[in-house]
C-alpha positions in Angstrom: 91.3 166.9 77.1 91.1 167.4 80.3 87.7 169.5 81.1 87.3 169.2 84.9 85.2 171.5 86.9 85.9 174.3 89.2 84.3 172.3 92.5 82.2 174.4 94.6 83.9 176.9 97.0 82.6 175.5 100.2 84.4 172.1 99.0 87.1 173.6 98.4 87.6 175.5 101.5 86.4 171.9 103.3 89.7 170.6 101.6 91.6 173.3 102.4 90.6 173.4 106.3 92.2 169.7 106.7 95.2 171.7 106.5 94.6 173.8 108.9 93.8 171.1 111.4 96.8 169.0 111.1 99.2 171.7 111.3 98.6 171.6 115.0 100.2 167.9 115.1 103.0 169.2 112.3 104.4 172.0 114.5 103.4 171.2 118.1 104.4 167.7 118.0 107.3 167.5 115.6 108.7 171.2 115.3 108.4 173.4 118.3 107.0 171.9 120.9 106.9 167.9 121.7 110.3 167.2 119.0 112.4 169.8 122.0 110.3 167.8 125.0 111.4 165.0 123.7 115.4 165.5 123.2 115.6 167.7 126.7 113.3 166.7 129.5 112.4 163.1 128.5 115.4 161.9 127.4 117.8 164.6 128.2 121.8 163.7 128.1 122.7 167.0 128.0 124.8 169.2 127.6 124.5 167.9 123.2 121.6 165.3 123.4 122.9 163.7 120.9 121.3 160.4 122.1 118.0 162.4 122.4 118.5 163.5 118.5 119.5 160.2 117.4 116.3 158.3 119.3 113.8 161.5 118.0 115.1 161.0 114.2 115.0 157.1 114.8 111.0 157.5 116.0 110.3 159.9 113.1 112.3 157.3 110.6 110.0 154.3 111.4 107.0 155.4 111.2 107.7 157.1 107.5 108.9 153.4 107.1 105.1 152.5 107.9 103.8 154.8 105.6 106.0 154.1 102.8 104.3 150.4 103.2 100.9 151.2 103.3 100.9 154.3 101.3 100.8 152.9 97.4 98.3 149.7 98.6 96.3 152.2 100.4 96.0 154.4 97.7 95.2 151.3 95.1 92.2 150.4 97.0 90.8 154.0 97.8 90.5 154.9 93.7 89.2 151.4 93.1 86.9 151.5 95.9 85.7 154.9 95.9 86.6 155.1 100.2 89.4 157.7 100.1 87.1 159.4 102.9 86.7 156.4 104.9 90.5 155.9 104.9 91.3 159.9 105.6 88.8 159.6 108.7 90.2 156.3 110.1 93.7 157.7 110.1 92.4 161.4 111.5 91.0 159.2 114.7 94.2 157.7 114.9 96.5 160.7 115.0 93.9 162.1 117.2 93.6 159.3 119.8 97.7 158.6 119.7 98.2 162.6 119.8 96.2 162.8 123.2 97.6 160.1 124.9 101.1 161.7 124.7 100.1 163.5 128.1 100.8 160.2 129.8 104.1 160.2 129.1 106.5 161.4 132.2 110.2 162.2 131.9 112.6 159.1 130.9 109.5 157.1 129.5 111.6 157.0 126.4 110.0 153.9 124.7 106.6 154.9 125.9 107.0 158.5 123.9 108.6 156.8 120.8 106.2 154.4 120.1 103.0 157.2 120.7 105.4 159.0 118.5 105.7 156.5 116.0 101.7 155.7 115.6 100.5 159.7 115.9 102.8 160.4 113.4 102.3 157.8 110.7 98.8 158.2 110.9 98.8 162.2 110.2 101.4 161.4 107.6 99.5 158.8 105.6 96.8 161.2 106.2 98.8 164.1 104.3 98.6 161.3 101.0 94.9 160.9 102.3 93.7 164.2 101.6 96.2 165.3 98.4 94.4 162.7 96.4 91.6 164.8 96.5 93.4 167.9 94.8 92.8 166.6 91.0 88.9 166.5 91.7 88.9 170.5 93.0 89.6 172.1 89.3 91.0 172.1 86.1 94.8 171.6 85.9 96.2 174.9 85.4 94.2 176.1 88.7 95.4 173.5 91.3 98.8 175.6 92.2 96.2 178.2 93.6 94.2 175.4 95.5 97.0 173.9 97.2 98.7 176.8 98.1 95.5 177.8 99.5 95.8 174.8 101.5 99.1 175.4 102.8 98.4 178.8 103.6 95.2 178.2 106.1 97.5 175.3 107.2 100.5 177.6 108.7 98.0 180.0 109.8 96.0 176.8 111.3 99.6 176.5 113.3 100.0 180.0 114.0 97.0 179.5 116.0 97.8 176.6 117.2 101.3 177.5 118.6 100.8 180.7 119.6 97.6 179.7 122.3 100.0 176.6 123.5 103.1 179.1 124.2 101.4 181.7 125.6 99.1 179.7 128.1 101.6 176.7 128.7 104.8 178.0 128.8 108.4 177.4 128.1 109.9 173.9 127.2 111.5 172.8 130.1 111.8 170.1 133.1 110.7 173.1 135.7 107.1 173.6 133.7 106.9 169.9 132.8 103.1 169.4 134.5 102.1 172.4 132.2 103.7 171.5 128.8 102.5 168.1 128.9 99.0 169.1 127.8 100.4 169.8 124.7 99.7 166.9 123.1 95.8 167.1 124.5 95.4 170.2 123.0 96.9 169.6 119.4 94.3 166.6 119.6 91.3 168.3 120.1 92.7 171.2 117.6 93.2 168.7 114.7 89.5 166.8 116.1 87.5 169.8 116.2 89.0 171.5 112.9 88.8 169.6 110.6 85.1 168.5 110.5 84.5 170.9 107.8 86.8 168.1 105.2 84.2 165.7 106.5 81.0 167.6 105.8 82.0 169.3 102.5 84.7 167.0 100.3 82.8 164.7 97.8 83.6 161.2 96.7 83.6 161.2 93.4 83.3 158.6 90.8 81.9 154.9 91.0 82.4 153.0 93.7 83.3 149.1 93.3 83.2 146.2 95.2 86.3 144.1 96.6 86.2 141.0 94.3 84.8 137.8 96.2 87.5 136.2 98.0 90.1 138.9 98.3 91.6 140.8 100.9 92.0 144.6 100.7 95.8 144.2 100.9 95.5 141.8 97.7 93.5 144.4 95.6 95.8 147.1 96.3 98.8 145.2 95.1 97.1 143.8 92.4 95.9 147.3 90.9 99.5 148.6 91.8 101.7 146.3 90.2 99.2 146.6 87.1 100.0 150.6 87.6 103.4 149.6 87.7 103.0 148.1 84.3 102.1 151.2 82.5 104.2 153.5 84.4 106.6 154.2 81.8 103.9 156.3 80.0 105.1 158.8 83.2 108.2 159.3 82.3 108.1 163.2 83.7 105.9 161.8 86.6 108.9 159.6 87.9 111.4 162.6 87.5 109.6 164.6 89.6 108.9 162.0 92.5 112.3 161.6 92.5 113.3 165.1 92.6 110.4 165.5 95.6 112.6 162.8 97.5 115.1 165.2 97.8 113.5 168.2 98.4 111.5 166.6 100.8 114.2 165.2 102.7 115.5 168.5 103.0 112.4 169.7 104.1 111.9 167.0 106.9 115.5 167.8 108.1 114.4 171.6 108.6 110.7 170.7 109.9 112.3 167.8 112.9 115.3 170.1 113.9 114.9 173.6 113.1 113.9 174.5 116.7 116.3 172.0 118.2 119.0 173.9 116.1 117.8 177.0 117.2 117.8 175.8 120.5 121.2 174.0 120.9 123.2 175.7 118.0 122.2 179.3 118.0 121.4 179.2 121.8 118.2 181.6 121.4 116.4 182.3 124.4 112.1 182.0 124.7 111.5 185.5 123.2 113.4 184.8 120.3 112.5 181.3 119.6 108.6 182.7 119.9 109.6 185.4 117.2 111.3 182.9 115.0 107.7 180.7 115.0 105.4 183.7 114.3 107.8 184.8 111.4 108.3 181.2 109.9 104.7 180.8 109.8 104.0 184.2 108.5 106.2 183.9 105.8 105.2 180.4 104.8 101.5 181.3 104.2 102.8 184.6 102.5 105.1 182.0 100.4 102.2 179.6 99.6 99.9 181.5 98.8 102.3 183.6 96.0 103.8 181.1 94.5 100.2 179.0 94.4 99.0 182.2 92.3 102.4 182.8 90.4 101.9 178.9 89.0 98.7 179.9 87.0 101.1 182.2 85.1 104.7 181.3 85.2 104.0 177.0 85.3 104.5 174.4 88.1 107.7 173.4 86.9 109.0 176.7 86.9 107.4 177.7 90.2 109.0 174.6 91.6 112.2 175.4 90.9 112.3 178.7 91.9 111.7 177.6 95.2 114.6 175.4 95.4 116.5 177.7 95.0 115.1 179.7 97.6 115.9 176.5 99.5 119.5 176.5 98.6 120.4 180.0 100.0 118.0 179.7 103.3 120.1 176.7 104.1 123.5 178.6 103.6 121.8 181.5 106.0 120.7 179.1 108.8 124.8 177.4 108.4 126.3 180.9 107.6 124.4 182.7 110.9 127.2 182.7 113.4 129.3 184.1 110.5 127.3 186.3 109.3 126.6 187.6 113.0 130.3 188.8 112.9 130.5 190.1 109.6 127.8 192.5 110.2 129.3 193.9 113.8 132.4 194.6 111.6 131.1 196.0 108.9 128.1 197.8 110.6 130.1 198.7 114.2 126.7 197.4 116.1 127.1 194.2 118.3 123.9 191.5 117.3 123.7 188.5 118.8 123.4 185.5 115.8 119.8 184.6 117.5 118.9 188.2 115.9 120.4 187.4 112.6 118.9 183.6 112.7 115.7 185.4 112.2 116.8 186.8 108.1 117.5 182.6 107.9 114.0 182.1 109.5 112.1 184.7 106.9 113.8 182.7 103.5 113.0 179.2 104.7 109.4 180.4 105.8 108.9 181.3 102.2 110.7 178.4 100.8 108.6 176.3 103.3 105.5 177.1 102.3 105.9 177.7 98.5 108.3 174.2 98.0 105.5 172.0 99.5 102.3 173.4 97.7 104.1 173.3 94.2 105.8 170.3 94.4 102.0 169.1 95.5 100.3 170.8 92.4 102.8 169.4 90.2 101.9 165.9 90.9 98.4 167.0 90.4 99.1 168.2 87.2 100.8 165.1 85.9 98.2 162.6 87.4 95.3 161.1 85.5 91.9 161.4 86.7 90.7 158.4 88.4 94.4 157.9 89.6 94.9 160.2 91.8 95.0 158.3 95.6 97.0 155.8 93.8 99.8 158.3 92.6 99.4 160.6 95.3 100.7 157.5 97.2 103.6 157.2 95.4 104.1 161.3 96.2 103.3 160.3 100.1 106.3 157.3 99.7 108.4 159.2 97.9 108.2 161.8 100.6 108.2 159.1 103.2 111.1 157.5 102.3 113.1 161.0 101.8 112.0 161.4 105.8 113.6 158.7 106.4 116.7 159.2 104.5 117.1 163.0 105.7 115.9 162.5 109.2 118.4 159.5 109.9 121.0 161.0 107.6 121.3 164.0 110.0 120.7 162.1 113.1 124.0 160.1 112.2 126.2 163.1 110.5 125.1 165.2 113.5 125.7 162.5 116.4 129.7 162.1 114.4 130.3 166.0 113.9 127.9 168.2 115.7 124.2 169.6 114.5 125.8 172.6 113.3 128.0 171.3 110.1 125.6 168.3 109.7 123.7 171.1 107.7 125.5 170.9 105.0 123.6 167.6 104.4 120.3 169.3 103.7 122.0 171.9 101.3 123.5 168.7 99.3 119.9 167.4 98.8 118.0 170.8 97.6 120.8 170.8 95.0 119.8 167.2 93.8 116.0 168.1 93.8 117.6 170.8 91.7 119.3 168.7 89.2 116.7 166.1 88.9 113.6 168.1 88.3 115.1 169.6 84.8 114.2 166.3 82.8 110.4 167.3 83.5 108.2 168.8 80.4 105.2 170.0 82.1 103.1 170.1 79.1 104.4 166.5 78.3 103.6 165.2 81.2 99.7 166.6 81.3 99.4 165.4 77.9 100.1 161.9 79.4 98.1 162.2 82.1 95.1 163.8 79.9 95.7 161.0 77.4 95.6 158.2 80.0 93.0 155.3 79.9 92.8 152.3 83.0 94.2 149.1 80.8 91.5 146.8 79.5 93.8 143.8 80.9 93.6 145.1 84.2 89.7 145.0 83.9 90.0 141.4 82.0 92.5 140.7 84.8 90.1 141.5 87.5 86.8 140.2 86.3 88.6 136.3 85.9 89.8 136.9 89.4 85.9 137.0 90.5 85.5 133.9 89.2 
């Protein structure tokens, strides 16, 4: 049975403060700040920028693309290896270095900011597989809801931070205040550089590390202990269940993350007070949201949990589609004129909370169903899962929105929070840990591996 330790607090909030850092890159590269640059000033075929949304989701969509390659192999060689710290800091440098160079970039350098685009982002994304795999060696099963939504709460906090210096000391988004905005990227770098060097001081390798057999490459290891995984998936059943039911979710999610504040902007038509108010109360709520739902899995299950927040999910979305609606409704009803960037702000509080709960469960699930000595590997497939449903939702909308309009090609994120819905029910949590407690690495594989020394 599974008996693992409670790891030390400081290690623990080491983990936990990776999250903090690389919120920075999440929400003033891709959400609020860079993501709006991008469609506006650098591209800018206003009045709908469609061509900006389209070339922002295409930018996003490769480099998930990359990350859905490299992820599984990756992951393969960090748990047979031992280097999952060594691969978290390379791709840490990298989002840093990419991140800072973003300042470069001047209005209608469109390839310039994609490709920067492209290699910052995949770096912090495989980076998000990077430092989940860790999660497993922080506790015993039934506490890692609390530890990741302890994660995710210091993370939108971390962004709260973040955002909140970078609006208030560099302004609005615009062409007017481009020489000021720029250093956005510059100082989401040094954020996620300086920040997260507690990770690197305080998480532990565990377990043995071995030596790449004579002869092979990395990328011939990894494939060779993931098509041996591969073999013995079907022990997973519930595993594979819930990675697909994360592909939806997070597609949804990626949808919301890449054009909430484009939405906002284009859509609703909210002006910079507003848009500010809508960021503090996102993040607010989604640290609220993790951090209740990370403590309400220790008692209700991470199944359970899970779903609950889907369906949170479900009636967010039909608030953000409904606000225009609902923005009349209420002047009837209540005799009081609002303007729907008011009401936009009720749709702001429910995905906040979705936002932050969705993510950390979904992460503790897979925690729960993954063997011990596994857990880079299957935390990879998580980060491809995820990956690819960036690429699906992210292009999806990009193409529904670029035929019908941003504001109905929401619809398409409610469709796939219904499918995580649906596809989650085959899970049986305590089936699934039972696997995972019951698992032991193939002697073949070992068999396998020692005659390919020779």
């Amino acid at each position: 049975m599974d008996a693992q330790p409670r790891a030390p607090r400081r290690e623990i909030f080491g983990w936990a403060m990776f999250d903090f850092a690389n919120q920075a890159y999440t929400l003033l590269i891709i959400t609020v700040v860079f993501g709006d640059l991008f469609t506006r000033v650098i591209v800018g075929d206003g009045p709908d920028y469609r061509l900006g949304n389209f070339l922002w989701s295409l930018a996003l969509a490769v480099s998930y693309a990359l990350v859905v390659v490299a992820n599984p192999v990756c992951g393969a060689v960090m748990d047979y290896t031992r280097s999952r710290k060594r691969f978290l800091f390379a791709s840490y440098l990298l989002t840093v270095g990419a991140t800072g160079l973003l300042y470069f970039v001047e209005p209608g350098w469109i390839t310039t900011a994609m490709v920067l685009i492209i290699v910052s982002n995949f770096a912090y994304a495989i980076g998000e597989g990077f430092i989940s795999s860790f999660l497993p060696d922080l506790g015993p099963r039934e506490a890692l809801g609390w530890i990741s939504g302890l994660g995710w709460s210091l993370g939108y906090i971390g962004g709260l931070v973040a955002t909140a210096f970078t609006l208030a000391f560099l302004g609005e988004v615009s062409a007017a205040n481009y020489d000021t905005i720029r250093w956005v990227g510059p100082f989401a770098a040094v954020f996620f550089l300086v920040t997260a060097i507690p990770t690197f001081v305080w998480v532990r390798e565990r377990g043995e590390a071995r030596a790449v057999p004579a002869g092979w490459s990395l990328t011939r290891l990894g494939m060779h202990r993931l098509l041996a995984t591969g073999r013995a998936v079907s022990a997973f059943r519930d595993l594979r269940w819930l990675l697909v039911s994360i592909f939806f979710s997070m597609a949804g999610i990626y949808i919301i993350v890449s054009f909430s504040f484009i939405y906002g902007a284009q859509v609703i038509g909210w002006d910079e007070a507003s848009r500010t108010l809508m960021f503090i109360t996102v993040q607010i709520t989604a640290a609220i949201g993790a951090l209740l739902f990370g403590w309400l899995q220790g008692r209700w299950g991470a199944r359970r949990t899970y779903l609950i927040t889907l369906w949170l999910w479900v009636i967010a979305i039909l608030a953000i589609w409904q606000t225009p609606n609902m923005t009349l409704l209420l002047e009837r009803v209540v005799g009081v004129r609002f303007e729907a960037q008011d009401v936009f702000l009720v749709a702001g509080v429910l995905a906040g909370l979705s936002l932050g709960s969705a993510q950390s469960a979904g992460r503790a699930l897979v925690g729960v169903l993954t063997p011990m000595g596994k857990a880079a590997e299957f935390f990879g497939f998580w980060g491809t899962a995820s990956k690819l449903a960036a690429i699906l939702g992210i292009l999806g909308l990009g193409l529904i929105q670029w035929a019908l309009g941003l504001a109905d090609a929401i619809l398409f994120c409610l469709a796939l929070f219904v499918l995580a819905m649906l596809t989650v029910l085959p899970v049986n949590e305590r089936r699934g840990q039972m696997a995972a407690e019951q698992w032991q690495e193939p002697e073949e594989s070992g068999r396998t591996e020692r005659g390919a020394h020779s």
